[in-house]
C-alpha positions in Angstrom: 0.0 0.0 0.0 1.3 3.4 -0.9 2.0 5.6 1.5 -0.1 8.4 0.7 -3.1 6.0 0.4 -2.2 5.7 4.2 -2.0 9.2 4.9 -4.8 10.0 3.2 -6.8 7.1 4.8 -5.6 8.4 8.1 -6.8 12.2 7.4 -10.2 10.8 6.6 -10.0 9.2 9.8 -8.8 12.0 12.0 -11.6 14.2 10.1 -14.4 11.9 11.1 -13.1 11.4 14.6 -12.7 8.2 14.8 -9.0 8.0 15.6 -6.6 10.5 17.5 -2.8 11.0 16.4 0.2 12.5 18.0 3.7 13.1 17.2 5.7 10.0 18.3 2.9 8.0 19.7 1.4 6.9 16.8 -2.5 7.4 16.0 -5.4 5.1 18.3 -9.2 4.5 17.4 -10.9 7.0 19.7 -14.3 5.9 21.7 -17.1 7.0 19.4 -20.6 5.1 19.5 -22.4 5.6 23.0 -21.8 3.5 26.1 -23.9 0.4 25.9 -26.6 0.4 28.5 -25.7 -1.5 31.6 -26.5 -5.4 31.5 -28.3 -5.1 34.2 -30.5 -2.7 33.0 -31.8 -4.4 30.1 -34.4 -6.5 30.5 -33.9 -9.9 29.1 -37.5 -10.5 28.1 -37.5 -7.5 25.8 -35.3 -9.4 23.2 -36.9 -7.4 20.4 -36.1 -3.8 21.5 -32.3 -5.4 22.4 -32.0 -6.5 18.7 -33.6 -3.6 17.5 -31.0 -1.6 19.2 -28.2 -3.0 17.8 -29.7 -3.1 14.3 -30.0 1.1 15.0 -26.4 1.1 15.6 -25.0 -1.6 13.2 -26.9 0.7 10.5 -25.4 4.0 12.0 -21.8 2.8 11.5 -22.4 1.4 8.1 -23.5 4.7 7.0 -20.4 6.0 8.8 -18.2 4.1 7.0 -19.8 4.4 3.7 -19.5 8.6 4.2 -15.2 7.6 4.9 -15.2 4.9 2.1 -16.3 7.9 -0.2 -13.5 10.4 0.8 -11.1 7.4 0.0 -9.3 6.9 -3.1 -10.3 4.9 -5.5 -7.2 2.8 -5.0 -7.7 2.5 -1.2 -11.3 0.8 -2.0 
């Protein structure tokens, strides 16, 4: 991989927030999506509203990473 396909991947990815960077210690995926709701604060019998939950989420970081895969070059695809 090229290495400004990296450093543009990485810009895309500082832009969005998803990772931090500094000088000398490298770059780390920051803490994005919302704290899951304690386990014990679920209620087990309301496996519906659990799965729909995750499918609101699962759908939010798709369209997420669609948005970055489009900033991306072609080549980086």
């Amino acid at each position: 991989m090229a290495v400004g396909t990296v450093k543009s991947a990485l810009g895309v990815l500082r832009n969005e927030s998803l990772i931090a960077s500094r000088q000398g210690e490298g770059s780390w995926v920051r803490q994005v999506l919302p704290e899951a709701p304690a386990a014990d604060t679920m209620d087990p019998s309301d496996t519906q509203g659990v799965l729909s939950e995750i499918l609101n989420r699962l759908d939010e970081v798709n369209t997420r990473l669609a948005a970055i895969e489009e900033r991306l070059p072609r080549s980086a695809r």
